[in-house]
C-alpha positions as CSV (number, residue, x, y, z in Angstrom):
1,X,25.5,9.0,-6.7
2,X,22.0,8.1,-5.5
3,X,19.4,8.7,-7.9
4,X,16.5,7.5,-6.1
5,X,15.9,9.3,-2.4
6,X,13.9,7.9,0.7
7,X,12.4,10.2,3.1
8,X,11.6,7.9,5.7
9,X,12.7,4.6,5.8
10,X,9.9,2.5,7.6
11,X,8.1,-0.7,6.2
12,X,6.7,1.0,3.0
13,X,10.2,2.0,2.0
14,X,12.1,-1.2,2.8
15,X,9.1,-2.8,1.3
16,X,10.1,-0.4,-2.7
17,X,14.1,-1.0,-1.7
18,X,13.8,-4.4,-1.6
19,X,11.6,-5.2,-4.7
20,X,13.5,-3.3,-6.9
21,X,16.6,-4.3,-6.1
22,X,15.2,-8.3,-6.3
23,X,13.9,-7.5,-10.1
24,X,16.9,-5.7,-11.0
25,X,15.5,-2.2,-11.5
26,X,18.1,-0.3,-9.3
27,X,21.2,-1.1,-7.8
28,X,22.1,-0.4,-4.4
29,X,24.0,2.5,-5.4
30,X,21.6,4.3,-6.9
31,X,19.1,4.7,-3.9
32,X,19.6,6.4,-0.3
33,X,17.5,7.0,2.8
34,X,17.4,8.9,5.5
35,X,15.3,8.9,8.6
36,X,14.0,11.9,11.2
37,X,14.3,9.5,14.1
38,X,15.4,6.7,15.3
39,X,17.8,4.0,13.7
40,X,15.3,2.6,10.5
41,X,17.5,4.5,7.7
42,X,20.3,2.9,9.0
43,X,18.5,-0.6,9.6
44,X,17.6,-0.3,6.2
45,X,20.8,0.7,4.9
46,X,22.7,-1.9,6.5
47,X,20.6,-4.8,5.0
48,X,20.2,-3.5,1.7
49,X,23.3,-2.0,0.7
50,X,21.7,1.5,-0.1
51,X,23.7,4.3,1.4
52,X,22.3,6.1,4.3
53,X,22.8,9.7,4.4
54,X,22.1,12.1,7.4
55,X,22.1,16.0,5.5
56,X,19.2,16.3,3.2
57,X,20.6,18.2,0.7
58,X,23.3,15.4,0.5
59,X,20.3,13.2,-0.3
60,X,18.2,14.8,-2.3
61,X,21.0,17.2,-4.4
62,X,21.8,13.8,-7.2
63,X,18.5,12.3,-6.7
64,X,16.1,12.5,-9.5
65,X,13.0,10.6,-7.8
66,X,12.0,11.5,-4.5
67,X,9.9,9.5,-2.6
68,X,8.3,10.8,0.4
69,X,8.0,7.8,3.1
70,X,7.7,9.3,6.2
71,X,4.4,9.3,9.2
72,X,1.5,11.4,6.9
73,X,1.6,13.3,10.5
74,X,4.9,14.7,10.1
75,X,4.6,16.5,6.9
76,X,3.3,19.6,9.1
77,X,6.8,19.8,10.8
78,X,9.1,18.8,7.4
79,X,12.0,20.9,6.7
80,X,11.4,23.9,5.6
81,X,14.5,23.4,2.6
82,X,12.4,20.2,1.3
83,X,10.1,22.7,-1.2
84,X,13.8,23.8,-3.1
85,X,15.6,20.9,-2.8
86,X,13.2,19.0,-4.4
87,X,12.8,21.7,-7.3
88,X,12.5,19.7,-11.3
89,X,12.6,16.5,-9.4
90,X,9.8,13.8,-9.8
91,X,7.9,13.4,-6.0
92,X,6.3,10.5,-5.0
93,X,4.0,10.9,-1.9
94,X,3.4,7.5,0.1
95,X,1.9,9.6,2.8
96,X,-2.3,8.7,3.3
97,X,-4.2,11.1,3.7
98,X,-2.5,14.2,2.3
99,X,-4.2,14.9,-1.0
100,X,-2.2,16.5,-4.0
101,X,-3.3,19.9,-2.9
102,X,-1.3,20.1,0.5
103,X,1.6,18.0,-1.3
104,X,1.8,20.9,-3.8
105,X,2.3,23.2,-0.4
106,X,5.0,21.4,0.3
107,X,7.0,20.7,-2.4
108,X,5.9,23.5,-4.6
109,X,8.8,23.2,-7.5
110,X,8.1,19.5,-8.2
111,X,8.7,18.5,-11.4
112,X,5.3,16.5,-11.0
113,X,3.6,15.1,-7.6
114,X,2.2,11.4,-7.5
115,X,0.1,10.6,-4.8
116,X,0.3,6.7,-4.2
117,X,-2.3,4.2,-1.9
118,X,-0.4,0.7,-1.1
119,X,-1.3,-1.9,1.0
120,X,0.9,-3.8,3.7
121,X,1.5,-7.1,0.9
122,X,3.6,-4.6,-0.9
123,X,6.2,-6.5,1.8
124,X,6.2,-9.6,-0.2
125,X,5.4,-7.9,-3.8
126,X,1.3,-8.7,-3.8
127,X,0.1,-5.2,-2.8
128,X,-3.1,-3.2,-4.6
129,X,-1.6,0.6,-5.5
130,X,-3.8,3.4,-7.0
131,X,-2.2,6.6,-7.8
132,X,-2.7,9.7,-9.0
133,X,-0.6,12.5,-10.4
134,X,-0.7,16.6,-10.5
135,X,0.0,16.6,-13.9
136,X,0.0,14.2,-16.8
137,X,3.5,12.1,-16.5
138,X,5.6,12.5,-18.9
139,X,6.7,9.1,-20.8
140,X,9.6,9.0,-19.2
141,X,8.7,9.5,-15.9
142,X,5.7,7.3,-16.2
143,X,7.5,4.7,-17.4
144,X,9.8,5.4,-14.0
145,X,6.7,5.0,-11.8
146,X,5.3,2.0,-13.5
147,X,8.7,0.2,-12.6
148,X,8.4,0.9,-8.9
149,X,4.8,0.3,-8.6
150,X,5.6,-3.5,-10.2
151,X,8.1,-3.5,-7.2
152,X,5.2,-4.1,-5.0
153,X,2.5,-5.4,-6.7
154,X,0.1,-4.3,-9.3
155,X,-1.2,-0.9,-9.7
156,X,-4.1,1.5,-11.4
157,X,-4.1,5.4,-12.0
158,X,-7.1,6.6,-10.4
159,X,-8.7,10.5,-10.0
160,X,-8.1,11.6,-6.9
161,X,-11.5,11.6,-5.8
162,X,-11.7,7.9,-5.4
163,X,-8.7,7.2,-3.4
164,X,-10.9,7.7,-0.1
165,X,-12.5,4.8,-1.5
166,X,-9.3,2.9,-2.4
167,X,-7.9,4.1,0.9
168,X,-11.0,2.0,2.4
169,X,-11.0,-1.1,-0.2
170,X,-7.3,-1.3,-0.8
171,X,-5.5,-0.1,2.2
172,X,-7.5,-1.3,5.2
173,X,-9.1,-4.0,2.6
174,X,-5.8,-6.5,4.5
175,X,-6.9,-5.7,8.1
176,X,-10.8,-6.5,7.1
177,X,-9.4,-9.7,5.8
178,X,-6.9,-10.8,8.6
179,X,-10.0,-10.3,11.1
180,X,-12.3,-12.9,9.0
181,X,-8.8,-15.2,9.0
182,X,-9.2,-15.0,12.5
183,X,-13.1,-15.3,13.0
184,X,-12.3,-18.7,11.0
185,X,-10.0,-19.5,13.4
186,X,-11.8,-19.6,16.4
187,X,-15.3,-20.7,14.8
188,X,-12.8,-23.9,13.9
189,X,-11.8,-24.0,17.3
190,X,-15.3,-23.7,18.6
191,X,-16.5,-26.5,16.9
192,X,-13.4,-28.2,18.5
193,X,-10.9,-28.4,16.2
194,X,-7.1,-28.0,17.9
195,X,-6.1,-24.1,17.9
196,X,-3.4,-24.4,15.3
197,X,-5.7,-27.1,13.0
198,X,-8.0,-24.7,12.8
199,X,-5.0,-21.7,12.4
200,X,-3.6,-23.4,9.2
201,X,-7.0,-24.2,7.6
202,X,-8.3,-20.4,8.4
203,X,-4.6,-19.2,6.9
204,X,-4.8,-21.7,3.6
205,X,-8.0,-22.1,3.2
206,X,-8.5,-17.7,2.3
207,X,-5.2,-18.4,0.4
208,X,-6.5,-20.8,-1.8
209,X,-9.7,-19.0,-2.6
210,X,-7.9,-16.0,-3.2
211,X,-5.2,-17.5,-5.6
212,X,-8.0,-19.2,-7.4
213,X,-10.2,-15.6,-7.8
214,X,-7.3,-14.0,-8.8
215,X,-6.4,-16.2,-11.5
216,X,-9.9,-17.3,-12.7
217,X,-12.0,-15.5,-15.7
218,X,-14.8,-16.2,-13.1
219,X,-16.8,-13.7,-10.8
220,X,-16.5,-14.6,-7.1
221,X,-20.5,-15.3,-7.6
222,X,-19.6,-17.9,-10.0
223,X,-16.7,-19.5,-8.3
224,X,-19.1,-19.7,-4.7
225,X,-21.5,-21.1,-7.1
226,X,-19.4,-23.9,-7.8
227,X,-18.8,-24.7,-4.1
228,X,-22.8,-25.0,-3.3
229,X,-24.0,-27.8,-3.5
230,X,-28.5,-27.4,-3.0
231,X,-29.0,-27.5,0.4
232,X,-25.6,-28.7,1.3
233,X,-23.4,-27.7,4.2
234,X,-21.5,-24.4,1.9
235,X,-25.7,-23.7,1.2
236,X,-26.7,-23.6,5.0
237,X,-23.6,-21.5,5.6
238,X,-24.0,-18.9,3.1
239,X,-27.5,-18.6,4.3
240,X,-25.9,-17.9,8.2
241,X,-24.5,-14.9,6.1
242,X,-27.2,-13.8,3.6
243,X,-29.7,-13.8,7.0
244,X,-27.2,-11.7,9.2
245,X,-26.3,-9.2,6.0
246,X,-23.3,-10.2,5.5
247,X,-22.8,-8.1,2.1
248,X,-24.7,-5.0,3.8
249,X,-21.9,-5.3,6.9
250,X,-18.9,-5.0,4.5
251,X,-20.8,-2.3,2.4
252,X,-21.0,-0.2,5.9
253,X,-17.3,-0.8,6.9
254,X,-15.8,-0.1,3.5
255,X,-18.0,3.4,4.1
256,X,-16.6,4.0,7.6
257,X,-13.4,3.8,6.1
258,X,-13.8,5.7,3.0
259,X,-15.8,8.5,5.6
260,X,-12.8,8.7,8.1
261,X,-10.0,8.6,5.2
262,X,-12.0,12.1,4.3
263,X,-12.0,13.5,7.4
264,X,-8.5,12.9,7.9
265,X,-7.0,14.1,4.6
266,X,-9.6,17.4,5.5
267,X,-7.6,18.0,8.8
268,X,-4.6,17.6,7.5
């Protein structure tokens, strides 16, 4: 029987599924899914091996983890039965927005609620995840969540009151980054450079940086440091930047985005 349930089954999900099968941690038989619409569960089940299961209280009755996948949106219209059936059992909330207070709503008899952020690399194991929990975890389950969260990256407990922030820095942090990928791009291309020349510089060229910043002792100041030659052509660049406010810009969209992820977990 299933000891680890999906609800929902969308590219978060198939994202956990897959990296902890690949390092071992579960076997297919010990994880299920289901799905409110659509054909993902089944998707998912079919190219995983995981079963797929259509009654919820088939799915969640053996489970001891829960983790709650589906759109943050359709919490308001969840079964009613999900506060019982998930009574003693460990909850895991993927859902942004919807802060530990209307989880607790919802799934009142938890044995403990975790509130997890993720990011979209969680799809090849390289995401950013802060979490929080309701209560302090137990060893066991901690030990639990810590094996999941390594399923899709690396990961930090947090207080809730910063994952606005981490929704902003982490969670949108990808799409911030894909649009400079792409500003690359085209300023390649502008200065005439075929359209996929420029493509595969933009792509491997934020790669390598980030690969080397991740892996270096060094602050990013240090490492951009090392790239400037006194009055060279990185130097005339970084002025380009420095003069337009470059830091100020991404100090203003990283609060937009911490400012809307507010607003949203406040209406939910």
């Amino acid at each position: 029987m299933a000891r680890v349930a999906f609800i929902g089954a969308g590219k978060l999900a198939t994202a956990i599924v897959r990296g902890v099968i690949a390092r071992k941690l579960y076997a297919p038989a010990d994880l299920a899914c289901c799905g409110k619409s659509g054909d993902s569960a089944a998707r998912l089940a079919a190219a995983t091996g995981i079963a797929h299961e259509t009654d919820l209280a088939r799915l969640l009755g053996p489970a001891d983890l829960v983790i709650v996948a589906f759109k943050p949106q359709s919490l308001a219209s969840a079964d009613p039965r999900l506060g019982e059936l998930t009574a003693g059992k460990l909850v895991v909330s993927l859902l942004a927005g919807r802060r530990l207070e209307r989880l607790t709503q919802a799934f009142p008899h938890a044995r403990n609620l975790v509130r997890v952020m993720t990011n979209t690399p969680a799809a090849i194991g390289a995401a950013m995840t802060s979490f929080t929990a309701l209560r302090p975890l137990s060893p066991a389950d901690r030990t639990t969540l810590h094996g999941l969260l390594e399923a899709l990256g690396r990961h930090v407990e947090v207080e809730e009151r910063h994952l606005d922030a981490l929704t902003a820095l982490g969670g949108s942090g990808p799409a911030f980054l894909f649009e400079f990928v792409a500003a690359l791009r085209d300023a390649g291309t502008a200065e005439g450079l075929a359209p996929e020349v420029a493509a595969t510089v933009a792509r491997q060229t934020v790669l390598g940086a980030a690969q080397l910043v991740a892996g270096s002792e060094l602050t990013p100041e240090a490492l951009r440091d090392q790239v400037t030659s006194p009055n060279g052509t990185t130097f005339a660049g970084l002025r380009v930047l420095s003069e337009s406010g470059f830091r100020d810009m991404i100090a203003r969209t990283i609060h937009a985005a911490t400012k809307r992820a507010d607003e949203l977990a406040r209406d939910a």
